[in-house]
N, C-alpha and C positions, 0 to 999 in steps of 0.2 A: 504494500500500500504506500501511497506515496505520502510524504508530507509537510505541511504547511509549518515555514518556517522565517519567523521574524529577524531580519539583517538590519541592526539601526543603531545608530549614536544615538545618545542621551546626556544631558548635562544632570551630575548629579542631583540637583531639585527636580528632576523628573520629565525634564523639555525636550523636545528633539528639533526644536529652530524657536529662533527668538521672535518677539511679539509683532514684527513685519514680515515673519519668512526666513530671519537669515540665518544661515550656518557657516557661517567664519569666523565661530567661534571652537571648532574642531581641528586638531593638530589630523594629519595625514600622512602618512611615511611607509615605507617601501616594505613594512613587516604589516602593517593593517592593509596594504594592498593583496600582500599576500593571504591573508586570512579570508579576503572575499575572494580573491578568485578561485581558492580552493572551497568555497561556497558556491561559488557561480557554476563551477567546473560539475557539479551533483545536482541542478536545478536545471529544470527544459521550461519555468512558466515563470512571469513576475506576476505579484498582485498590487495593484495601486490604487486608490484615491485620487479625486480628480485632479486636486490641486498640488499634490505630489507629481501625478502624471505630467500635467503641463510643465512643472520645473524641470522633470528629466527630459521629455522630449524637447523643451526648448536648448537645453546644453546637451545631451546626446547626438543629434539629428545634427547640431553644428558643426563639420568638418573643423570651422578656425578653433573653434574653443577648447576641441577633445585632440587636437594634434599634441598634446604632452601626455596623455594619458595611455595607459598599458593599450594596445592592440584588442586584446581579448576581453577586455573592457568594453572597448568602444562598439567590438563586434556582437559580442553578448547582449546589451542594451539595445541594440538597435535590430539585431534579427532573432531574437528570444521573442515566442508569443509572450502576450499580457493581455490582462485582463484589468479592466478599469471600470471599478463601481463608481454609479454618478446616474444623478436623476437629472444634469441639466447640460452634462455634454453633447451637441448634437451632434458632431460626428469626431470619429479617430484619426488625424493626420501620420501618425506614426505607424511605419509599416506592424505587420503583426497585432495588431491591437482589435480586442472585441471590446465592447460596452456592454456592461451588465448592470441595469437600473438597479436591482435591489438584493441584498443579500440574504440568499434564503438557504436555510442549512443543510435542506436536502439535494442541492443543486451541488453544492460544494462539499459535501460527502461523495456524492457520487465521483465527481473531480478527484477526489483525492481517493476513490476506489480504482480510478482509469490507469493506464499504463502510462509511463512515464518518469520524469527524474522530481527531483524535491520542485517546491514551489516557495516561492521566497516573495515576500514581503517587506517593503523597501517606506521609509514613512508613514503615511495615513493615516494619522491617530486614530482619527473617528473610524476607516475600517479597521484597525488595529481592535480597537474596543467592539465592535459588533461580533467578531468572530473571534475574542478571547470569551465575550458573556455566551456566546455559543460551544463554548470547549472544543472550537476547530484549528485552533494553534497549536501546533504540536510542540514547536521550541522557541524559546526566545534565548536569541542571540544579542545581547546589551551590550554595545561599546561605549562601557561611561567615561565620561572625561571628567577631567578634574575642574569644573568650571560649575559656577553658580549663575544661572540666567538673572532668578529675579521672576521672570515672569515668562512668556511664551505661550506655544504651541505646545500642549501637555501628550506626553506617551498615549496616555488613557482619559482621554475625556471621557465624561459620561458614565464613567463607572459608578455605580453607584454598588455593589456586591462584590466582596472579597473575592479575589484569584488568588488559591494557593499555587506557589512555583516550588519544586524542587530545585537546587542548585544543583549543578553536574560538573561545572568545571570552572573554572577562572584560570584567565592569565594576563599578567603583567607587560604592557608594550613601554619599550624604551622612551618615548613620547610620554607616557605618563599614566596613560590611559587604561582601562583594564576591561580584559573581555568576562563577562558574566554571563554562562549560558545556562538556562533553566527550561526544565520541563515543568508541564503542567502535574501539581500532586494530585495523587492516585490513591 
């Protein structure tokens, strides 16, 4: 079975982009590149959020902007189907892309019954929270930084009921940062 797995920075208080959108507040270095490609390398599907999707397709899609960025990066992003929940996008400019108005759990069970590599989730707080209150995340992968927002775009909006995580692993990146990967407790 395949499955569904959270790829994301977070600032210690809980943020994954500050209260306009920005993330320039994350260090990036040639050892957390390597952690997601060997992420990317076990995935064949993204899942997105509208406003996530439009940030990557606008710097994905860019040949000038991604010309410093790993190869298999660039290639990954931009020819990996996705799936993009959104009730007011009218259409997908980005190759591979389906839109899917609403998330319903037996659509995304099914998905993650089909054949296939992992499926990786990239931002989207708000779908991040639908489908953790639905127990369809199977890991979350947390790159926290060492950094206080203040305020922001929250992990989990909307939660309002406890997620228990098992912790599975941590590691320490020379940048500062530390991976925290948890499954959902059982």
């Amino acid at each position: 079975m395949r499955k569904i797995s959270l790829l994301n920075w977070v600032s210690i208080d809980g943020f994954i982009a500050g209260i306009h959108g920005e993330t320039d507040w994350f260090p990036w270095d040639s050892e957390i590149e390597d952690f997601y490609e060997q992420r990317q390398n076990k995935a064949d599907t993204i899942i997105y959020g509208r406003e996530t999707y439009e940030v990557m397709f606008q710097y994905w899609s860019d040949e000038t902007l991604t010309v410093s960025d790993r190869p298999s990066f660039v290639h990954f992003m931009n020819n990996t189907p996705k799936i993009v929940f959104s009730k007011s996008l009218a259409k997908a400019d980005w190759n591979n892309t389906k839109i899917v108005r609403e998330v319903n759990k037996h659509d995304i069970e099914e998905l993650k019954r089909g054949l296939g590599g992992d499926i990786l989730i990239y931002g989207s707080g708000t779908i991040v929270s639908q489908l953790a209150k639905l127990d369809l995340i199977d890991e979350y992968a947390l790159m926290v930084y060492p950094v206080v927002l203040g305020s922001g775009r929250p992990l989990f909006p909307n939660i309002s009921d406890r997620i228990k995580l098992d912790l599975i692993s941590t590691r320490r990146y020379s940048c500062g940062s530390n991976l925290h990967i948890y499954r959902p407790y059982n």
